[in-house]
C-alpha positions as CSV (number, residue, x, y, z in Angstrom):
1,X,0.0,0.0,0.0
2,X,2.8,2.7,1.1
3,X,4.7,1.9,-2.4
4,X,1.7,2.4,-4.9
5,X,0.6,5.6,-2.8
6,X,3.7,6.5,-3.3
7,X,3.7,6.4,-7.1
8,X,0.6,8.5,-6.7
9,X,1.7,11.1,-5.4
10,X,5.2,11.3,-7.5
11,X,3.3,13.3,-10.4
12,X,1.8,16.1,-7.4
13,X,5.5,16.2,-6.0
14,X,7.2,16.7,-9.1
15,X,4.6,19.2,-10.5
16,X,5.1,21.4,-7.0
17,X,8.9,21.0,-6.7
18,X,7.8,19.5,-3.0
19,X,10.0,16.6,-1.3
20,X,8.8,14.6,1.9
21,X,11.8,15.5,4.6
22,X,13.6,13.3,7.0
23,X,11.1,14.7,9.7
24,X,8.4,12.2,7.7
25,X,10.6,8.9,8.3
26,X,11.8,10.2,12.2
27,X,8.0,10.9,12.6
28,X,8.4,14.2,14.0
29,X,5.0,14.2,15.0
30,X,1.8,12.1,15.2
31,X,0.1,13.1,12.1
32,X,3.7,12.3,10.3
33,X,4.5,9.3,12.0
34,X,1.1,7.6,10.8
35,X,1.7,8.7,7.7
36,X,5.2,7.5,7.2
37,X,4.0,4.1,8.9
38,X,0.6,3.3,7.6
39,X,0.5,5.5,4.4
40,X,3.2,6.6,2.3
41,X,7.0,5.7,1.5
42,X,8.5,9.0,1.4
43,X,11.9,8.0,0.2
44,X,9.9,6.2,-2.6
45,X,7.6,9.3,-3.0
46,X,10.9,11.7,-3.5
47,X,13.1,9.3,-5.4
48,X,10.0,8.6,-8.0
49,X,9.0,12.7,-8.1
50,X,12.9,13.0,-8.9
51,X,12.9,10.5,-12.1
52,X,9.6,11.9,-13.4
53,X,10.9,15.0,-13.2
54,X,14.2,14.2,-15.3
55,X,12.0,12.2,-17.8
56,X,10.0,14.6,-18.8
57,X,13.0,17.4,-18.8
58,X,14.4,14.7,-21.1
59,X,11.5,14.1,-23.3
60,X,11.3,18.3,-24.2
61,X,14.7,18.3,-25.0
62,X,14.3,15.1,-27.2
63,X,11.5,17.1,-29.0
64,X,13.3,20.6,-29.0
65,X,11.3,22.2,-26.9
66,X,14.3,23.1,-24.3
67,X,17.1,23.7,-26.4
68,X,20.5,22.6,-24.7
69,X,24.0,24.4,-25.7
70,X,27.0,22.6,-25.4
71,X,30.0,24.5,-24.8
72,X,33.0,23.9,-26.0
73,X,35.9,24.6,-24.5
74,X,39.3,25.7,-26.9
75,X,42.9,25.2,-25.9
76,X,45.1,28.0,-26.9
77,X,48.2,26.4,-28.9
78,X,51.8,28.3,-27.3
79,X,53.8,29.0,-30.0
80,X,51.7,28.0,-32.7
C-alpha cells in the first residue's frame, strides 16, 4: 500500500517542486508518524517525483522544446 501511494503522489510532487523531509521517516509528529507508517514511502515518493521530473526534462529536450547548448571549450596552442 505505502509503495503504490507512493507512485501517486510522485506526479503532485514533481509538479510542485515538493520533497517529503527526513522529519516524515523520524516521525516528528503524530500526524507524520502515521503517515510514514501506515500511508506513504516517502523516500519512494521523492526518489520517484525526482525521475519523473528528469523524464520529462528529457523528453522536451528530445522534441526541442528546451534547447541545450553545449559549450566547447578551446585550448590555446603556445607558439603555434
Amino acid at each position: 500500500m505505502r509503495q503504490f501511494t507512493a507512485y501517486i503522489a510522485a506526479p503532485l510532487l514533481a509538479v510542485t517542486g515538493y520533497r517529503f523531509s527526513k522529519a516524515w521517516r523520524h516521525g516528528d509528529t503524530a500526524f507524520k508518524n502515521f503517515v510514514y507508517e501506515h500511508l506513504l514511502c516517502t523516500v519512494k515518493a521523492n526518489i520517484a517525483a525526482d525521475t519523473l521530473k528528469a523524464n520529462f526534462k528529457a523528453l522536451l529536450i528530445k522534441v526541442g522544446i528546451i534547447k541545450v547548448y553545449q559549450v566547447e571549450v578551446f585550448k590555446m596552442n603556445k607558439g603555434a
